[in-house]
N, C-alpha and C positions, 0 to 999 in steps of 0.2 A: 653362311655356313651351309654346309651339305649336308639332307639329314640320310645318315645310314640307314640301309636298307634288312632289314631282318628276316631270314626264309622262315616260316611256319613247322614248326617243331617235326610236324606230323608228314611231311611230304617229304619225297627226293629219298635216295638211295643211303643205307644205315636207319632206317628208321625200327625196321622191326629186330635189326642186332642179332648178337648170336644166342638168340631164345629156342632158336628151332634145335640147333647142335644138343643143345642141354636136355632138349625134348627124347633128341636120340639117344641120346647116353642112356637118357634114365631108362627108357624103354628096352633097350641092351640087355641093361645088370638084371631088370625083372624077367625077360628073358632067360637070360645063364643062369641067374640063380632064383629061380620061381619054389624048390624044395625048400629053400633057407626060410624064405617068406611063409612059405605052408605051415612049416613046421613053427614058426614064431607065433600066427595067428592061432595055433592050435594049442601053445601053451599060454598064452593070455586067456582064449576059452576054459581052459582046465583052470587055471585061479582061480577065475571069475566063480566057476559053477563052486571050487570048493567052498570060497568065502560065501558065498550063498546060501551055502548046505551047513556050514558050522552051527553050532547051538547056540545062541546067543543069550540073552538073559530071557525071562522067557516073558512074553508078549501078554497085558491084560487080556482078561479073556470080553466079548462084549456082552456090554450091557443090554438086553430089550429095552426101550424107550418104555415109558411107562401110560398105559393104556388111556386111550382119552376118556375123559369125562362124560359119562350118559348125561342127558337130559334130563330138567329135575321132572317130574310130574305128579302132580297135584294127587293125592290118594282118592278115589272116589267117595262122591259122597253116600251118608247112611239113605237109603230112601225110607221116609217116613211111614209106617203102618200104624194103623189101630187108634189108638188116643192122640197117638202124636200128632196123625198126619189131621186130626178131627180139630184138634186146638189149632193147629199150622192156620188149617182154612178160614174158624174161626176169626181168630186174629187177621188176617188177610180181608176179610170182610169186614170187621168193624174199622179197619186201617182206612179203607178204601171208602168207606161211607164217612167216616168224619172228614174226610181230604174233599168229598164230593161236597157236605156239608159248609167246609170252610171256602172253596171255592165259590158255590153259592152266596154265601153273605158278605164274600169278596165284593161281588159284583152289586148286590144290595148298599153294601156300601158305597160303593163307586156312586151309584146312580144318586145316593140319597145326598149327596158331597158332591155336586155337578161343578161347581167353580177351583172346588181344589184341585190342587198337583198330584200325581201318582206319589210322590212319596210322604205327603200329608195323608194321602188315605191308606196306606201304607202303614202310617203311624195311627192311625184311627183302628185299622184292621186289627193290629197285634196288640193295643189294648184291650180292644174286642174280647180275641180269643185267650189270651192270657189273664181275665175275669172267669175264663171257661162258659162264656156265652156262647149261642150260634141261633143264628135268627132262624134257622131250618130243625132244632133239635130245642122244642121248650118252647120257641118263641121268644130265646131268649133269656126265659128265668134261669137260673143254673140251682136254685131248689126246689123246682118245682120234678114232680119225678118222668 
């Protein structure tokens, strides 16, 4: 069997058809009648602007977004004068001396406890101080003054 031969759509004479003729025409008629044309785009314009212009229901008006949130900040504090600030220190000192105190028979303990584990002396320490003992304030007695 012979196989048919097929020419490529795209080549050879009729290919581009009578697109040009149609080209002409058109360009013709806009041509002759180019006022018809003016005058058409000029009343789509004028619709347009009227429906534009109408009153329509009438539009929310806008909202401001509502203001962001300041940051909080803590009110200053009172500074202490006169009796206050005398007790403040007070207390600050005897805080600080029993803490040095306890610390001290911390290590009195340790020493005196050389085979135990820190948390056996741990537990030796805060029955210690929960007697209200302290090897550095009395020597220990807790009614002796």
């Amino acid at each position: 069997m012979a196989a048919k031969r097929r020419r490529p759509a795209g080549k050879g004479a009729g290919a581009i058809g009578c697109a040009p003729f149609f080209v002409l025409i058109v360009v013709a008629l806009i041509i002759q009648y180019w006022w018809v044309l003016l005058i058409a785009v000029g009343v789509v314009a004028l619709t347009v602007a009227l429906v534009r212009s109408t009153s329509g229901p009438a539009r929310p008006a806008k909202v401001p977004p509502p203001p962001r949130p300041q940051p909080v900040v803590a009110p200053p504090r009172a500074v202490p004068t006169g009796e206050d600030l005398t007790a403040q220190l007070r207390a600050h000192k005897r805080i600080s001396r029993v803490r040095d105190m306890q610390e001290w028979d911390y290590e009195w303990i340790r020493l005196a406890h050389p085979g135990k584990s820190v948390r056996e002396v741990n537990d030796i320490a805060n029955t210690h101080f929960a007697r209200g003992r302290s090897i550095g304030i009395n020597w220990g007695d807790p009614s002796a003054p």
